[in-house]
C-alpha positions as CSV (number, residue, x, y, z in Angstrom):
1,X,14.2,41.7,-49.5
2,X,14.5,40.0,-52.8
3,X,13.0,42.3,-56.1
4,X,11.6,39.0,-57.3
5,X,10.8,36.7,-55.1
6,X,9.1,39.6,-52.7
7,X,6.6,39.6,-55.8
8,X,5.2,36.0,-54.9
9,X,4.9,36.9,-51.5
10,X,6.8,33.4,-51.1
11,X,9.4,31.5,-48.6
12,X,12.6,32.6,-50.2
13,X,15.5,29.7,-50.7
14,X,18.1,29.6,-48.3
15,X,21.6,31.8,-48.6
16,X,22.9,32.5,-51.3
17,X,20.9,30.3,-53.7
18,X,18.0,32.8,-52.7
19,X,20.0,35.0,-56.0
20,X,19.6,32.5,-58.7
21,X,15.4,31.3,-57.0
22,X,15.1,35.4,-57.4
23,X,16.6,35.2,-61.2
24,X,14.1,32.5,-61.9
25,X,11.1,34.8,-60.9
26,X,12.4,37.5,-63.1
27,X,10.5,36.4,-66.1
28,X,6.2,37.1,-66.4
29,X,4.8,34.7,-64.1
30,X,1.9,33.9,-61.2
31,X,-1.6,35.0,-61.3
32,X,-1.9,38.0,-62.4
33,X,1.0,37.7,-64.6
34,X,3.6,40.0,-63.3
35,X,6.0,41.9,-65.5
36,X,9.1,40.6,-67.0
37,X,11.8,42.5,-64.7
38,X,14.6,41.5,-67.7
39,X,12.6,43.3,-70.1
40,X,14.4,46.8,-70.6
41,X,17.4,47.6,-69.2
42,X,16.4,49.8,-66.6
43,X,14.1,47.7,-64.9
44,X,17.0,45.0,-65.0
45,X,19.6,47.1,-63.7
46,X,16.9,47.6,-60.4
47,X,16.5,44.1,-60.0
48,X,20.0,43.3,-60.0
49,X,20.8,46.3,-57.7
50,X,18.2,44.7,-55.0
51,X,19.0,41.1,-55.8
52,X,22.7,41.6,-55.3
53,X,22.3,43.6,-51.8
54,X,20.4,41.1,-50.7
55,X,22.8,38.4,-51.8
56,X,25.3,40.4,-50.2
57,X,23.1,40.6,-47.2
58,X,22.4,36.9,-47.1
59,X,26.2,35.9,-47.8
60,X,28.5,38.0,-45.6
61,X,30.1,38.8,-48.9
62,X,31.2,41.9,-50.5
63,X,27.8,43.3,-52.9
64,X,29.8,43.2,-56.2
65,X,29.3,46.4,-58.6
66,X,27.4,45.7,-62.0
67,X,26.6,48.1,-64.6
68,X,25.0,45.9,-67.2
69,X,24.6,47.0,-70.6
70,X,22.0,45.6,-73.5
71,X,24.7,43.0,-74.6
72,X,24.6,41.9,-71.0
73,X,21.2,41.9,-70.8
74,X,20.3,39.5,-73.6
75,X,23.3,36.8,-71.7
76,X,21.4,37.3,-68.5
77,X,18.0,36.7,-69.8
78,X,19.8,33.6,-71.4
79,X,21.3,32.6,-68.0
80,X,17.7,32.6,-66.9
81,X,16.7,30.6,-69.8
82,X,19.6,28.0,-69.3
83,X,18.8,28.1,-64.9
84,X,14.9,27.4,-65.7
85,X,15.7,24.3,-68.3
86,X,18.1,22.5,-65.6
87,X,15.4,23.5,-62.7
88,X,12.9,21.7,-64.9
89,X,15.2,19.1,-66.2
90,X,14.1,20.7,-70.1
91,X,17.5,21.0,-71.4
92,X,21.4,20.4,-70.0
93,X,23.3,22.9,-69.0
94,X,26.5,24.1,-70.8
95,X,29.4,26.1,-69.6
96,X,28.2,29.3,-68.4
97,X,31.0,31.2,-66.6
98,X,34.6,31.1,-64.3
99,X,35.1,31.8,-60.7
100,X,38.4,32.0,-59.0
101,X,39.8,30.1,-55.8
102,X,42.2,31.6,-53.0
103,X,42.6,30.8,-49.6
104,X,41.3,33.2,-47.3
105,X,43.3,33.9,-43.9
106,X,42.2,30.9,-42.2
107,X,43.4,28.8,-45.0
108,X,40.4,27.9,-46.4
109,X,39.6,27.8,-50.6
110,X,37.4,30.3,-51.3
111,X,35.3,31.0,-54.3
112,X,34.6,34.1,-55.5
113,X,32.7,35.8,-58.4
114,X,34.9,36.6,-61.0
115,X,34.2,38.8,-64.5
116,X,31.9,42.0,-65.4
117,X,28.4,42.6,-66.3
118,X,26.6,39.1,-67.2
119,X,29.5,37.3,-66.9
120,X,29.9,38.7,-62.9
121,X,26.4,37.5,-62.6
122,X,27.1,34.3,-64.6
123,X,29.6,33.7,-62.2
124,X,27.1,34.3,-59.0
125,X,25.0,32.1,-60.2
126,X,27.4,28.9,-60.6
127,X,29.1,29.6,-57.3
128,X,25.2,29.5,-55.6
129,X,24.7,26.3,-57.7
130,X,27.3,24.6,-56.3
131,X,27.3,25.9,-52.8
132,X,23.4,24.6,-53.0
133,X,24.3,21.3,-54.3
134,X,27.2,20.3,-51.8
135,X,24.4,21.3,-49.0
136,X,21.8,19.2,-50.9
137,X,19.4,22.2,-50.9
138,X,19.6,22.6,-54.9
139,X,17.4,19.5,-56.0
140,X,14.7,21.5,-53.6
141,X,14.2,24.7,-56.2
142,X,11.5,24.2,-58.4
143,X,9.4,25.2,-61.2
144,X,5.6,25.3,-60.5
145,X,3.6,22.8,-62.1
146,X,0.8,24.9,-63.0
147,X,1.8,25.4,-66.7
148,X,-0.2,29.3,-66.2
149,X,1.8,30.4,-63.5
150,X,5.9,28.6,-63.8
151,X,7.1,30.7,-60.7
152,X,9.9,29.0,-59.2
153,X,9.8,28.1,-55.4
154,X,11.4,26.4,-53.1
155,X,10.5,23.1,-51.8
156,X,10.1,23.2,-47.8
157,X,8.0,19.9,-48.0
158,X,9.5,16.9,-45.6
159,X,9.7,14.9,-48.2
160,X,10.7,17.1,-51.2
161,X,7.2,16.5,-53.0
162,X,6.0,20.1,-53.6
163,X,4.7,20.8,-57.2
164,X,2.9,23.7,-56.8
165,X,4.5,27.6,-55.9
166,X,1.2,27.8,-53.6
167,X,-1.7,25.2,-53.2
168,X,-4.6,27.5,-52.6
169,X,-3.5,29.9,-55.7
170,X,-2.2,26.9,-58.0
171,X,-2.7,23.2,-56.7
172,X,-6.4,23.7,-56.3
173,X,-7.0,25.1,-59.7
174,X,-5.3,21.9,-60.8
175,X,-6.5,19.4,-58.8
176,X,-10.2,21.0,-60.0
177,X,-9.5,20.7,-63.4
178,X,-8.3,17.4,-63.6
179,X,-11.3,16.4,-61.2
180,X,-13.9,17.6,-63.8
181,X,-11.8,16.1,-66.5
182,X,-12.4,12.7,-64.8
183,X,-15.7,13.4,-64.4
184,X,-16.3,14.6,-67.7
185,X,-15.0,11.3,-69.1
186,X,-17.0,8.9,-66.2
């Protein structure tokens, strides 16, 4: 289960790009605001304990080891920072990490996480990206609309048109408000 996601009670993205949808709901979001799991370093260290066995468990691959330390800490809650601003088209994104190619026995190129700390996580991160956008699953992880909430989900709608994490909890409040706005004016 992912720490983060499991929070939402939501659909989790697919493979490995469930890690970076789980980083994204690491900050204080829904209704009622849950707790910033980056805040202190403990609770951090949990999260990416749980979020990396379950990246393990949804990969195949090996769960890397991670002690993170409070330098780390402030480059993963910037990570997060830098995901949520290209999920939300806010900002571009900059060069955040390395990851090493080999061949694996069947002769295949193989990318693997490469670094320590934030910069291990960095890497995980870029590697999901990627994988996500060569299976044209990445343009589906989103940010919810509902400026109260911002938990990221992903989109399972046909036509990718999803705005809200959750209609009944966030699209009707919305649609509501802007209803008696219009009515307000009218």
């Amino acid at each position: 289960m992912w720490p983060a996601n499991g929070r939402y009670e939501m659909d989790v993205a697919p493979a490995g790009l469930g890690f970076v949808h789980d980083l994204l709901n690491t900050i204080p979001a829904g209704k009622p605001r849950e707790a910033d799991l980056l805040a202190e370093l403990g609770d951090a260290q949990g999260w990416l304990d749980g979020a990396l066995a379950a990246w393990a468990a949804e990969t195949g691959r090996q769960r890397p080891e991670v002690t993170l330390t409070e330098r780390d800490l402030d480059q993963v809650r910037a990570l997060r920072d830098e995901i949520r601003g290209v999920v939300t088209g806010a900002e571009p994104a900059r060069e955040l990490s390395s990851a090493t190619l080999r061949l694996d026995e069947d002769g295949r190129v193989v990318v693997e996480p490469r670094g320590t700390g934030a910069r291990l996580v960095s890497s995980v991160v870029l590697i999901e990206m990627l994988t996500a956008q060569q299976a044209d699953t990445w343009r589906r992880l989103k940010v919810c609309r509902n400026p109260r909430c911002q938990v990221a989900f992903f989109d399972r709608s046909r036509n990718n048109s999803g705005v809200w994490h959750a209609t009944k909890v966030c699209g009707n409040v919305e649609n509501l408000r802007a209803h008696r706005a219009r009515a307000k004016l009218a």
